[in-house]
C-alpha positions in Angstrom: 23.7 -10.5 14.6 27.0 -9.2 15.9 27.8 -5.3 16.6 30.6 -5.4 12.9 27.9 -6.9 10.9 25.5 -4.0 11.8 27.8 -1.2 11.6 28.4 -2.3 7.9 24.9 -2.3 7.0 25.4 1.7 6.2 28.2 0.3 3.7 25.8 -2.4 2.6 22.8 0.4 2.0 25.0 2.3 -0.1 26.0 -0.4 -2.4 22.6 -2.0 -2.8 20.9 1.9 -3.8 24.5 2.2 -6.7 23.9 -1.2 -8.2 20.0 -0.8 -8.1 20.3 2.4 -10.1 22.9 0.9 -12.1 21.3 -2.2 -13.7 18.3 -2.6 -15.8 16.3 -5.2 -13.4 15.6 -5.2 -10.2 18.8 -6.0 -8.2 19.1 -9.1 -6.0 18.6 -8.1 -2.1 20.3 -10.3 0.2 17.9 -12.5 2.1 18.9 -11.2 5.7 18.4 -7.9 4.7 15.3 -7.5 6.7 17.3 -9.2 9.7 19.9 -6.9 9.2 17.5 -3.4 8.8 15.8 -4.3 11.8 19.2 -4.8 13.8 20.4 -2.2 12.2 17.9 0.2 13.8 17.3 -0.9 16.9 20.9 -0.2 17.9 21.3 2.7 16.5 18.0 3.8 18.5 19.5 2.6 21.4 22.8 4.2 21.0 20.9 7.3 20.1 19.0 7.0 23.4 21.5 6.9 26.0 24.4 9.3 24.2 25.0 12.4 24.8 22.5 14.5 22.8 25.5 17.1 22.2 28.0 15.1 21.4 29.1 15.5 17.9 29.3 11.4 17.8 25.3 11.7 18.6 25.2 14.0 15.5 27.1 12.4 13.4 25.1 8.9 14.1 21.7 10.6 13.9 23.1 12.1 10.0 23.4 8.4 9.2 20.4 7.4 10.2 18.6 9.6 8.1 21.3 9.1 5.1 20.2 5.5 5.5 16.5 6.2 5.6 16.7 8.5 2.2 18.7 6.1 0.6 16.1 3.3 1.8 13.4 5.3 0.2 15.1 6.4 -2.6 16.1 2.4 -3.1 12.7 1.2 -3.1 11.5 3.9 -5.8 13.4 3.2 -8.3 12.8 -1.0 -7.5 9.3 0.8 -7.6 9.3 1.8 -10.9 11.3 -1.0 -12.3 8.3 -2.9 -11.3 5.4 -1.4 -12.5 7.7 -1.0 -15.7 8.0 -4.8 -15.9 4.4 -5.5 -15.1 3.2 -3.2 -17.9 5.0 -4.7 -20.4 4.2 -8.3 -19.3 6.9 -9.3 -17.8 7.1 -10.7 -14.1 9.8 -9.3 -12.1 12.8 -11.3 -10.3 14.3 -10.6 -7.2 11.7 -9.6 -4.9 11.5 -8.9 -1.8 8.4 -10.7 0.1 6.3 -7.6 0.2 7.0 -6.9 -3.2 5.8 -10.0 -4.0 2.4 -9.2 -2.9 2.1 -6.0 -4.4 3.7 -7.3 -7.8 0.2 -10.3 -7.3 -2.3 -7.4 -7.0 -1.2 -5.3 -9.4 -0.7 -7.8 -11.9 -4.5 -8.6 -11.3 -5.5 -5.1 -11.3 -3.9 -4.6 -14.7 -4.9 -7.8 -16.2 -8.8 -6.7 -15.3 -8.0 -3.2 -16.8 -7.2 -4.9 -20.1 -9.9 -7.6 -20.4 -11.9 -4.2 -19.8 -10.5 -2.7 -22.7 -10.9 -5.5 -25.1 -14.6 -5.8 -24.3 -15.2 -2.3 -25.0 -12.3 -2.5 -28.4 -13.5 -5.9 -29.8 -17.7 -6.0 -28.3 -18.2 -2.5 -27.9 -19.7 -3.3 -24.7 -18.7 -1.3 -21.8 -18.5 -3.8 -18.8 -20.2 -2.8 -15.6 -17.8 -2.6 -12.7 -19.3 -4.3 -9.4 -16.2 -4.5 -7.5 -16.1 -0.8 -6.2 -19.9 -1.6 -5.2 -19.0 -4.8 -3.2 -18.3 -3.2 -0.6 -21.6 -1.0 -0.2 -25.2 -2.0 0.0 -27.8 0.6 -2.2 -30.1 1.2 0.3 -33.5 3.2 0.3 -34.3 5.4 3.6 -38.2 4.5 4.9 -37.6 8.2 6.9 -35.7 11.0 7.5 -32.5 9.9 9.2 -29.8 11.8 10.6 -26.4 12.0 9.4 -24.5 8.5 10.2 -21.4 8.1 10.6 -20.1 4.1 9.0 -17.2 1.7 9.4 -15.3 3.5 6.5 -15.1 6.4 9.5 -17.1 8.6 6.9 -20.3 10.7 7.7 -23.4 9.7 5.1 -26.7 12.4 5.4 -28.7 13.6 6.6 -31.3 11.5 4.7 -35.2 12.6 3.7 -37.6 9.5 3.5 -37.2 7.6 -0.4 -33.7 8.5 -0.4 -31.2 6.9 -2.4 -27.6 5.9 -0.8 -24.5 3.5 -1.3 -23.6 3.0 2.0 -20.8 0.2 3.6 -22.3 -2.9 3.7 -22.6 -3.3 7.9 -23.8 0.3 8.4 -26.5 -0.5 5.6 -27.6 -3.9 6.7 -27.9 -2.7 10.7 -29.9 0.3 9.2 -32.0 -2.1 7.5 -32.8 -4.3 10.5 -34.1 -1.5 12.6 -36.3 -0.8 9.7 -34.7 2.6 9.2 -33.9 2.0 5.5 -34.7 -1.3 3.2 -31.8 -3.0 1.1 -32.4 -2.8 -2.7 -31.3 -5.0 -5.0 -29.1 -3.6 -8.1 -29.8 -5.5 -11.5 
């Protein structure tokens, strides 16, 4: 990418954050964008590296990088919101960026689940029972005291009196089960 095409990419920020808040929808980005973001820093890190750090050019170039970072930010909020506005009211979003596109699938699945939900407890009056946050943990019952322990998660579980109950992650619970330390149960 040549040196002009990056130095407009401040010019380019700017008019993508004016016509984002401008329009209804989500803007079109241009395809190189990420091309251009990542040239775009990596020379002004470099140029920032071997300037003079009292130069007022130095100053002046490190003020544009953070314009161009709270504009970035600023950008992607309000794409944000435009997003989860479109989801909600069931419509799928255009002009998105690949990692928008991802969160766009998840969330649409993590509403859709919400409402199915909702209409069994509105229309059956059944409240469903929600295994998913389980999934990753194993219900386990302590066959003696134990310790604290700390698990994969990186959190500390305990300490733990023989017959206690515990959710635990699923690998911390199965290797406590194979050293006999606690026994797996089985949730109906």
């Amino acid at each position: 990418m040549s040196k002009e095409t990056v130095e407009g990419f401040y010019d380019e920020v700017v008019s993508m954050w004016l016509k984002e808040r401008g329009q209804e929808g989500l803007a079109p980005i241009p395809q190189d964008f990420e091309a251009k973001l990542h040239a775009y820093a990596s020379l002004v890190k470099q140029q920032l590296k071997i300037s003079d750090k009292k130069a007022i050019s130095t100053a002046i170039k490190q003020a544009e990088l953070e314009t161009v970072k709270k504009l970035l930010s600023s950008l992607f909020e309000v794409r944000f919101r435009k997003i989860i506005h479109a989801i909600i009211k069931g419509s799928r979003p255009e002009n998105l960026l690949s990692v928008e596109r991802h969160f766009v699938e998840e969330f649409s699945k993590l509403i859709y689940e919400y409402r199915e939900r909702i209409n069994s407890i509105a229309h059956d009056f059944r409240v469903p029972r929600i295994k998913e946050r389980l999934a990753k943990y194993e219900v386990v019952c302590f066959m003696q005291t134990f310790p604290k322990v700390v698990c994969e998660d990186m959190k500390s579980y305990g300490p733990f009196v023989q017959y206690d109950l515990a959710a635990l992650p699923t690998e911390s619970a199965r290797a406590l089960a194979t050293r006999s330390i606690a026994r797996l149960l089985e949730l109906p």
